[in-house]
C-alpha positions in Angstrom: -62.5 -117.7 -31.9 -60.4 -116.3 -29.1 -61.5 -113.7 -26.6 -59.2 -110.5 -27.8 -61.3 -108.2 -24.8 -58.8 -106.5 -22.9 -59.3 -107.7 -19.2 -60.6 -105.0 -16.9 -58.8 -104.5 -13.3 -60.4 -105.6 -10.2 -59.8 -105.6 -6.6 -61.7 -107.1 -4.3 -62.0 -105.4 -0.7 -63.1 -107.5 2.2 -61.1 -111.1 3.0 -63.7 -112.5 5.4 -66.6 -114.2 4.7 -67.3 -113.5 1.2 -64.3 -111.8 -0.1 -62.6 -115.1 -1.2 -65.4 -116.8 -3.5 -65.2 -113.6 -5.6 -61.4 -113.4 -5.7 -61.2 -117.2 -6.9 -64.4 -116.1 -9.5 -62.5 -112.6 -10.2 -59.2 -114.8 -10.7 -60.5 -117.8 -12.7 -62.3 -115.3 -15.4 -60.9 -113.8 -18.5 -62.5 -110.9 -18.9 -60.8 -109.9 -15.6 -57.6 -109.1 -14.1 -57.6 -109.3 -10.2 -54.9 -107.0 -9.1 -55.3 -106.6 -5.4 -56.4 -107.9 -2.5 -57.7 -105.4 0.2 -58.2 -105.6 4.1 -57.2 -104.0 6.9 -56.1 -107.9 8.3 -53.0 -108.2 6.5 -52.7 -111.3 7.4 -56.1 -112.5 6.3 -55.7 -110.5 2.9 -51.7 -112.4 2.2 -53.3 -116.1 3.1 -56.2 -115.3 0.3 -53.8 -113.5 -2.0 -51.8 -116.7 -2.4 -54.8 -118.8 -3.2 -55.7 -116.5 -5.6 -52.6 -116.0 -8.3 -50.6 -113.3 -5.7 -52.8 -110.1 -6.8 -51.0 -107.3 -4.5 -52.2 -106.8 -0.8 -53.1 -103.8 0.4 -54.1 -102.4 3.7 -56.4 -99.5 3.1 -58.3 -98.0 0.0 -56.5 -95.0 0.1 -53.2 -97.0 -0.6 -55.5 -99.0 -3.4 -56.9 -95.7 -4.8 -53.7 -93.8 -5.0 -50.9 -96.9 -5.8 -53.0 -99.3 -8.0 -54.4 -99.1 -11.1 -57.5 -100.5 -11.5 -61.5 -100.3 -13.3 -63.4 -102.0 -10.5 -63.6 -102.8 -7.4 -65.6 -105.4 -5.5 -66.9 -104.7 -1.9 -67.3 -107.5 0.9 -67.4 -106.1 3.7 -70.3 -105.7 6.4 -73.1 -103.8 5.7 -72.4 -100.3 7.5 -69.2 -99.8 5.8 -70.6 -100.5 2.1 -71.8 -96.5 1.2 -68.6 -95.0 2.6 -66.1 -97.5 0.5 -68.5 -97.4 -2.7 -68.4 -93.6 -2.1 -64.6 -93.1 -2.4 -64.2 -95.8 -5.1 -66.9 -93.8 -7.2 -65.1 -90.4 -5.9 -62.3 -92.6 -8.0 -64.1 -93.0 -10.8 -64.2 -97.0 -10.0 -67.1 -99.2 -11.1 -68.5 -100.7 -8.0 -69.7 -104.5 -7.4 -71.8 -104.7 -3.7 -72.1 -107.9 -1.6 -75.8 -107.7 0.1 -77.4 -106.0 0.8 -76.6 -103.1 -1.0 -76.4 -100.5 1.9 -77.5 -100.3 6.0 -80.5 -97.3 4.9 -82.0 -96.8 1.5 -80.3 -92.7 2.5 -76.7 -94.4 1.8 -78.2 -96.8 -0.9 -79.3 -94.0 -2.9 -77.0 -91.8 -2.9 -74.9 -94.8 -4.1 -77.2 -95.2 -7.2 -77.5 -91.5 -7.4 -73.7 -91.2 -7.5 -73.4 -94.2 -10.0 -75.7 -92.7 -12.2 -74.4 -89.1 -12.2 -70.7 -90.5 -12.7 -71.6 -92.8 -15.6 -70.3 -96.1 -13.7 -71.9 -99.2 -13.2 -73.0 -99.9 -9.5 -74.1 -103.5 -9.4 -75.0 -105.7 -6.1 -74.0 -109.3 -5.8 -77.0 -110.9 -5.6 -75.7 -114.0 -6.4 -78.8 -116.6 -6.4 -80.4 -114.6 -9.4 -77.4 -116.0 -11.4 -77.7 -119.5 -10.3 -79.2 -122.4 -13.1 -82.1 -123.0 -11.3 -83.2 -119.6 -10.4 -82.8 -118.1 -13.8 -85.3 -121.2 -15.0 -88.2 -120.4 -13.0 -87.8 -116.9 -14.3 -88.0 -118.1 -18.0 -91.0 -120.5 -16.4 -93.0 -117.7 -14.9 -91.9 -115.3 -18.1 -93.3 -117.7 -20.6 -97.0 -118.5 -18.6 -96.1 -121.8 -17.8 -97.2 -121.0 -14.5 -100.0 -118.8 -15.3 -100.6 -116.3 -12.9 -99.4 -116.2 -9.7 -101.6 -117.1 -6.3 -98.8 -117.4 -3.7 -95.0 -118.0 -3.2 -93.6 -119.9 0.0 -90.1 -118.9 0.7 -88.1 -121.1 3.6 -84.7 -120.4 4.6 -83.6 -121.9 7.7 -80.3 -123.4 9.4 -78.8 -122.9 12.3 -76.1 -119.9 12.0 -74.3 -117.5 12.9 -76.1 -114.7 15.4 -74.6 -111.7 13.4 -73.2 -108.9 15.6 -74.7 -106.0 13.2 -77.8 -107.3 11.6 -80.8 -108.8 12.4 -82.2 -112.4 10.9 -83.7 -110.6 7.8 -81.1 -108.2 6.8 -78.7 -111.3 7.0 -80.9 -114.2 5.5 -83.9 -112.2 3.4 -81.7 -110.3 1.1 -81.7 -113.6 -1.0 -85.3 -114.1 -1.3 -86.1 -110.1 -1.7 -83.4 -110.6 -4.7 -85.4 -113.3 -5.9 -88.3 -112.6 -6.5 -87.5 -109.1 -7.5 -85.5 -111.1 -10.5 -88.7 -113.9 -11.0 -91.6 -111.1 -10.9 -92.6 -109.8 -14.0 -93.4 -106.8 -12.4 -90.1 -107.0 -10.0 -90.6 -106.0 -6.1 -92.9 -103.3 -5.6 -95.2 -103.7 -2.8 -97.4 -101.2 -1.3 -96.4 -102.4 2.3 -95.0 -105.3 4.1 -95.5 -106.8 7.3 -93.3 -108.6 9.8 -93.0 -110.8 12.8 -90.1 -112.0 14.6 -88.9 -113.7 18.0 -85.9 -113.6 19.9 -85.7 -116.2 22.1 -81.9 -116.6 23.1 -82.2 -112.8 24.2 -79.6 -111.9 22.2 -81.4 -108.0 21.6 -82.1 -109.0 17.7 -84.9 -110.8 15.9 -83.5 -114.5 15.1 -86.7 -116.2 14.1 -89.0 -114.3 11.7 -91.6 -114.2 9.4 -92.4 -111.8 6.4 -95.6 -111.0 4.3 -95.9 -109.6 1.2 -98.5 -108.3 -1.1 -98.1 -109.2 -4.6 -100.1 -107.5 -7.6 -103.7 -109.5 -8.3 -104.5 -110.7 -4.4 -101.0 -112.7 -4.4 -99.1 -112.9 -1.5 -95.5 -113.7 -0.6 -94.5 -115.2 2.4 -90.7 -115.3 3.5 -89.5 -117.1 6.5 -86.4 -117.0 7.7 -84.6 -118.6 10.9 -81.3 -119.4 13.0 -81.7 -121.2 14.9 -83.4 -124.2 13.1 -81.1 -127.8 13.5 -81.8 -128.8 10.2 -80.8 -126.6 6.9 -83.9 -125.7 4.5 -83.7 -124.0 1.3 -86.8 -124.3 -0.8 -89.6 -122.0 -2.0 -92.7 -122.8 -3.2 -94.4 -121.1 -6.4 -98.0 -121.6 -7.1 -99.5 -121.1 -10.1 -103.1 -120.8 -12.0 -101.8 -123.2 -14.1 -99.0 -125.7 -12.5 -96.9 -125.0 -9.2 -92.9 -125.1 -8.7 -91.2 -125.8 -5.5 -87.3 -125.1 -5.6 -85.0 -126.8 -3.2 -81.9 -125.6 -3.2 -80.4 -128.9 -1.1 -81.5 -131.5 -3.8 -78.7 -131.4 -6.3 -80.5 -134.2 -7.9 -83.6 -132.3 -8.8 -83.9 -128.7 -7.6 -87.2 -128.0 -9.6 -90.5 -129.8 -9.6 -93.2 -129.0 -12.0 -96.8 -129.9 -10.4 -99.4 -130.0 -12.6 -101.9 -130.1 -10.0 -104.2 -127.8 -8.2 -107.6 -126.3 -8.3 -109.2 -125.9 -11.4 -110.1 -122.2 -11.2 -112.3 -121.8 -14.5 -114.2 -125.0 -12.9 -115.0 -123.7 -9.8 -116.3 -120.5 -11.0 -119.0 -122.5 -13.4 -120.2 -124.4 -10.1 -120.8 -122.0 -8.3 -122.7 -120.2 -10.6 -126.0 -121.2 -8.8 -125.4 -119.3 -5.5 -128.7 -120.8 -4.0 -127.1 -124.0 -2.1 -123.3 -122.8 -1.5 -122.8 -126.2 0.4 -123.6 -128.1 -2.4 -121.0 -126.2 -4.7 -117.8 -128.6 -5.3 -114.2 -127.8 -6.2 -112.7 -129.1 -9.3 -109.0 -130.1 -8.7 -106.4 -130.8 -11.5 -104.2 -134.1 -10.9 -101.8 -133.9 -13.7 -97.6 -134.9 -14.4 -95.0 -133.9 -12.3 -91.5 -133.3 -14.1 -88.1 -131.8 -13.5 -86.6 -129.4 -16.2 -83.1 -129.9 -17.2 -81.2 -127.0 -15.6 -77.8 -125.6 -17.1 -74.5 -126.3 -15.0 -72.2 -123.1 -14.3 -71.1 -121.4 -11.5 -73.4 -118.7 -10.4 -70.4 -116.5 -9.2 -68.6 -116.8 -12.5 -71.7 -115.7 -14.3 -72.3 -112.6 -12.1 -68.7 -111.7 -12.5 -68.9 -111.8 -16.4 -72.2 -109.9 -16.3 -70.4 -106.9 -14.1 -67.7 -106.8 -17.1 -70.6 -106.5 -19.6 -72.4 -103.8 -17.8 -68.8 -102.4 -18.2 -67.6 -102.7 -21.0 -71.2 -102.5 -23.3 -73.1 -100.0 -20.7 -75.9 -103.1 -20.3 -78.1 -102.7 -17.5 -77.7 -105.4 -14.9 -80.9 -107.6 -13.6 -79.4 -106.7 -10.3 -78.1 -103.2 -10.9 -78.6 -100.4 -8.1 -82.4 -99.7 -9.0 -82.8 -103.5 -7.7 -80.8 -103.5 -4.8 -82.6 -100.7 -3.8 -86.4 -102.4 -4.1 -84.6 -105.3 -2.0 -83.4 -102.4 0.6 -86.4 -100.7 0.4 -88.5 -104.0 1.5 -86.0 -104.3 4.7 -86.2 -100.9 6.0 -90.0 -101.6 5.8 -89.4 -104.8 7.6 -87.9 -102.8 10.4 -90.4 -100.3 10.6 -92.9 -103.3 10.9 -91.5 -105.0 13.8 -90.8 -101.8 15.7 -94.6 -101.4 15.3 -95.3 -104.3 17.2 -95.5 -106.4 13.3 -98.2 -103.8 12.3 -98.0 -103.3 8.8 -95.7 -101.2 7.6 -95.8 -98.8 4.1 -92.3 -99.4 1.4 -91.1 -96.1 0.5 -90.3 -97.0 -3.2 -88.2 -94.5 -5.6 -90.6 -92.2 -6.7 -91.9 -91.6 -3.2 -88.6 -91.2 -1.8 -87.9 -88.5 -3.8 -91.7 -86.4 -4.0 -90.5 -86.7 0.1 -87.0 -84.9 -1.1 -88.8 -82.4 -3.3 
């Protein structure tokens, strides 16, 4: 049966970094049109414009806004600029699609959501690894109780990059594991607090090494670390489970899940040490079981996330990482902040319903 949608009209703003892997997504999809290519290097925006089916190129939003007409518009730009483009595309009555995170404060970032809500358009951020095979997996995993409840996750993502000139090692690295496991959580990202620590070794006047904990629901806790400056690339995280444990790397293409069914046996070690006379004699049961990989889908994560913007579109269905998410994420890293300027005391998330009892 062939697709009669009408294609929506997108343009992507920002050429750099990001911009070109969702013009080629944008471009290769047919649920979209990508009409223009925007950044204030011409230059930059012509070279990716001819990779990418010759959309227009346009120097400014205002020239974009007032010449072009389009539905959507895709922001990949740094950080500090994202609330005052999404601002004037809304003001335009454009759906907007964030790179992360979604804003520089959660001020900005909700009155982006605010806006997006009060103007009936879809405000999405691109948090691109919650559409990725292996991700959306140990989200059906977790949802089903294959895990059982869940003790502890270790997140690692390390390499050596780029110092950013705006942002520290969090805001740049921990956007994708705050996305994560707001997507993976049955109960999404809501701690009470966070705390951080971080290290800055080459002096360069922002944290480049650091480490962040997180509180989950039932005595859980979350640990994130993220780094720079490490000479060899790591992207895993490790999920444990009452009943069987998953550890994701991202680098093994081969097999990015492993299912362990192996740990301690809870319900056992409760019955020994029932008899709380001789502690030292009380043993721990541990569970040796199968490991196994599950099949994962193949797809492009990108070309996913695109098509689930057009649905939120065109259907007005909610996105898994819609503003209200972003915002959890953004949430977390102001917190962060707040936790290192503290000297890595622990630090409280100001969640939505806080935020605005503090408005009222």
């Amino acid at each position: 049966m062939s697709n009669t949608t009408q294609p929506l009209k997108v343009a992507v703003i920002g050429a750099g970094y990001w911009g070109p892997n969702l013009a080629r997504n944008f471009a290769t999809s047919d649920l979209w049109e990508l009409v223009a290519i925007c950044d204030l290097d011409i230059q930059r925006a012509s070279a990716l414009a001819a990779k990418v089916g010759h959309p227009a190129v346009v120097p400014n939003i205002d020239q974009l806004f007032n010449d072009y007409e389009i539905d959507a518009v895709a922001i990949a730009t740094p950080a500090r600029t994202h609330h005052g483009i999404a601002m004037a595309a809304m003001a335009a009555g454009k759906h907007v699609l964030v790179e992360k995170p979604l804003a520089d404060t959660t001020k900005a970032g909700q009155e982006m959501v605010d806006t997006a809500a009060t103007s009936g358009l879809v405000l999405m951020a691109d948090h691109t690894y919650c559409y990725t095979p292996a991700v959306l997996k140990i989200r059906e995993l977790i949802q089903s109780g294959d895990l059982g409840e869940i003790l502890y996750i270790d997140s690692v993502r390390i390499n050596l990059g780029l110092v950013q000139p705006d942002v520290d090692v969090f805001w740049d690295l921990a956007p994708h594991d705050l996305s994560i496991l707001d997507f993976i959580l049955p109960e999404g990202l809501s701690p009470l607090t966070v705390t951080a620590q971080a290290a800055d070794p080459l002096g360069s006047g922002k944290a480049c090494v650091g480490y962040l904990s997180i509180p989950l629901p039932g005595g859980a806790l979350a640990h994130i670390h993220v780094n720079w400056l490490s000479p060899t690339k790591i992207r895993s995280m490790v999920i444990g489970g009452s009943k069987r444990t998953l550890v994701w790397d991202d680098l093994n293409p081969q097999q990015r899940l492993s299912i362990y069914d192996r740990g301690v046996d809870l319900q056992c070690q409760e019955l020994t040490n029932e008899d709380t006379s001789d502690r030292r004699n009380a043993s721990i049961s541990y569970r040796l079981g199968d490991t196994w990989s599950p099949a994962l889908e193949e797809f492009e994560p990108l070309g996913r996330m695109v098509t689930q913007f057009h649905s939120s579109i065109q259907n007005a269905q909610e996105s898994p990482t819609d503003g209200r998410s972003a915002m959890r994420v953004l949430s977390v890293l102001e917190a962060t902040s707040r936790s290192l300027a503290k000297g890595g005391r622990r630090a409280r998330v100001i969640g939505e319903s806080l935020r605005l009892a503090e408005a009222n």
